[in-house]
N, C-alpha and C positions, 0 to 999 in steps of 0.2 A: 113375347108371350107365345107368338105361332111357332119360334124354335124349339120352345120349354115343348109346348104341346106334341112337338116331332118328333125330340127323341123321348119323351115317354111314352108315346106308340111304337118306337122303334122297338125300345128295350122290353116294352110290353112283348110285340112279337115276337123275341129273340127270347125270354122265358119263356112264349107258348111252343116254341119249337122244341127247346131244349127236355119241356116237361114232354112233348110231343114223343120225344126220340128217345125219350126214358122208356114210355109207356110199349113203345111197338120193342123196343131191347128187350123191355121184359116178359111180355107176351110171345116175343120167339127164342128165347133164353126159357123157359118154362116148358116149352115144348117141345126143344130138341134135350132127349135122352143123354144121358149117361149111363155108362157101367148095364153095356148090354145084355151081359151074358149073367147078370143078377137074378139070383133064384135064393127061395126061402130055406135054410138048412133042413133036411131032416132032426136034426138033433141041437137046439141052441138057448137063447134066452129071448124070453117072450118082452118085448118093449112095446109102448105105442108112441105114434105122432100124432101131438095133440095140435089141438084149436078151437080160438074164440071167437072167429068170423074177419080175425085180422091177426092177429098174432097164433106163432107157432112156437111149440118146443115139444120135449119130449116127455114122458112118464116111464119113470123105469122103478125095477125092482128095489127097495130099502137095501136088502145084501143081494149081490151076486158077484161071484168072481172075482170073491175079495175086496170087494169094495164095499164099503159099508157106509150108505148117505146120511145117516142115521147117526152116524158119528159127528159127520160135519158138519150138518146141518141140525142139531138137535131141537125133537117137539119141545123143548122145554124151553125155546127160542119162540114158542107161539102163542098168541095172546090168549087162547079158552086153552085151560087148564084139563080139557077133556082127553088131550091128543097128549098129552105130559107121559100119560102111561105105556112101559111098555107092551110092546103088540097092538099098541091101539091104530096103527097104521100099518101099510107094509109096500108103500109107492112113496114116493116125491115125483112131484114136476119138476121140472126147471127150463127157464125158457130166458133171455136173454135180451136187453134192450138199455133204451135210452132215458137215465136217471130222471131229469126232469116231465120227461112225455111219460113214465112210470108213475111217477109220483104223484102229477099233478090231472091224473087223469081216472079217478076211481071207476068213475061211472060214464058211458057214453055218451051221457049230454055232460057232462065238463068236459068234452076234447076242445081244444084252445087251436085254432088256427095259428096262431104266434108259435105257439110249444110246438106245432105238428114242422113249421117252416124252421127254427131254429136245431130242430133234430135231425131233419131231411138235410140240410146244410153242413152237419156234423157236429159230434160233443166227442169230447174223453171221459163223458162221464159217465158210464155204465151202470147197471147192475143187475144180478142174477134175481130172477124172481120164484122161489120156491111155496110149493103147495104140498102139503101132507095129508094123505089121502087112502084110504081103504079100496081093495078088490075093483080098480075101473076095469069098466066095459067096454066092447067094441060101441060103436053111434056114432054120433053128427060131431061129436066133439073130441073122439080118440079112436085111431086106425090101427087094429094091432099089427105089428110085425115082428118076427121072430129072425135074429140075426146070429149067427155065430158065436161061439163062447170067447174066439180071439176077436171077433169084431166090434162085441162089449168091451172087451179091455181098452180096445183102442178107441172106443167111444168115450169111456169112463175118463182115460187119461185125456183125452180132448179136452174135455168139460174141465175137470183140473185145473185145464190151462188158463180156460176165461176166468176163474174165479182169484179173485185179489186177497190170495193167501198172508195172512202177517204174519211178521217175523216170531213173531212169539203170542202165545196165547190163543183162544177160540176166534172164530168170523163173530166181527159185533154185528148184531142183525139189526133191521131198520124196519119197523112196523109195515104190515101187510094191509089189506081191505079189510079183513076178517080174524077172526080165529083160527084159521087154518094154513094162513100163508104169511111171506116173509121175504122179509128184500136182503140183499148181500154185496160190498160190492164187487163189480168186475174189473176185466181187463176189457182193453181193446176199444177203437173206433168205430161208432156210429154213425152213419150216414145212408142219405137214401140210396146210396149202390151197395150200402152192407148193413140192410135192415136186418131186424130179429129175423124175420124170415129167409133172407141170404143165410143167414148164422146158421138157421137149423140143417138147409139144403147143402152147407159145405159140411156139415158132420156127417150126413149121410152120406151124400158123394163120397167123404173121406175113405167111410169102412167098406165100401163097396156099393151101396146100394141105390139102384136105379134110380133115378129123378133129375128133375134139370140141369140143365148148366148152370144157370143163374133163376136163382128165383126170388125177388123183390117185395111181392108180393103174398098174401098168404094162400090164395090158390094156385099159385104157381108151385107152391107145393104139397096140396093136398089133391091134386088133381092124380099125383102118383099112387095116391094109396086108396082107392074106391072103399066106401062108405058098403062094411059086410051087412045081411038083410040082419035086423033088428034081435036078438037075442036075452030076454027078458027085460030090466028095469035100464032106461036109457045108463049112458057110461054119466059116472060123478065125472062133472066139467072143471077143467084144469083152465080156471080163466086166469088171462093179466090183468 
């Protein structure tokens, strides 16, 4: 019994280190810079990074630069019938994560320690979480920034990539919280060194734009884009 009890202290301390050394990565991963010499274009397209107080993604335009999300995502994939019309919106979110910790987590008193440990661990199971959305605003929950007509494109194509195109036919969508939003699924590996919030911080990094190395966490990347003073009715919240 006094062995049993040794090494489960052993392996006790040997996760608390491991969570230990996660935690100081990403706290100095967050804070050293990339993409120095990053400045807002004079002439580009207006995006924001958004956030829920834990998850990040982005809010971009319905069309721009030829891309049209609106095609791929259609309102008529959303469960209130209000957003079905066109012009009734003129943004999508999308933001990116891990299927069952999506799913199984509407509200923040259902987060499940099990689901949060199983996803931190890794899944292949992905998916895109989109919101359809009217005129957001700058505030607490979306940062505008204004990036490049070429650095859209390579944003838009990015995003592309994560999404789990079929061979034929539309994305079948997977019911949202609400009437406004809507699951799809993705590509790519989930784990806690390639949370949603790593996800958003290597698409910016990607197209140039200043923020950390590694960001894990969701203030590790909103700490880059400072909350502008308050400008009429707070921003519509692009939550997961």
């Amino acid at each position: 019994m006094g062995l049993v009890i040794r090494r489960l202290r052993s392996i006790l301390g040997w996760l608390l280190l491991v969570a230990g050394l996660a935690f100081l990565a990403g706290e100095a991963g967050g804070l050293i810079g990339t993409n120095r010499d990053w400045r807002e274009p004079d002439d580009g397209i207006t995006i924001y990074v958004e956030t829920n107080g834990f998850h990040t993604g982005f809010i971009l335009p319905a069309q721009a630069e030829g891309m049209d999300w609106h095609a791929l995502f259609p309102p008529t994939d959303l469960g209130d019938m209000r957003y079905h019309a066109t012009g009734a919106t003129d943004h999508v979110a999308i933001s990116w994560g891990e299927r069952d910790f999506y799913l199984a987590t509407p509200r923040w008193q259902d987060l499940d320690p099990a689901t949060m440990a199983r996803a931190a661990i890794g899944s292949d199971a992905t998916l895109v979480h989109i919101y359809h959305m009217t005129r957001p605003l700058e505030g607490r929950y979306a940062r505008r920034l204004v990036i490049s007509h070429a650095a859209y494109r390579t944003l838009a194509a990015r995003l592309m990539q994560d999404i789990a195109l079929p061979e034929t036919g539309p994305l079948e969508p997977i019911p949202g919280y609400g009437g406004d939003d809507v699951f799809y699924r993705a590509r790519g590996r989930y784990s806690l060194v390639n949370s949603c919030n790593v996800w958003t911080g290597d698409h910016l990094r990607a197209i140039g734009v200043r923020v950390g190395v590694w960001t894990p966490a969701e203030h590790h990347v909103m700490r880059w884009f400072p909350q502008a003073a308050p400008r009429g009715t707070a921003a519509r919240r692009a939550a997961d």
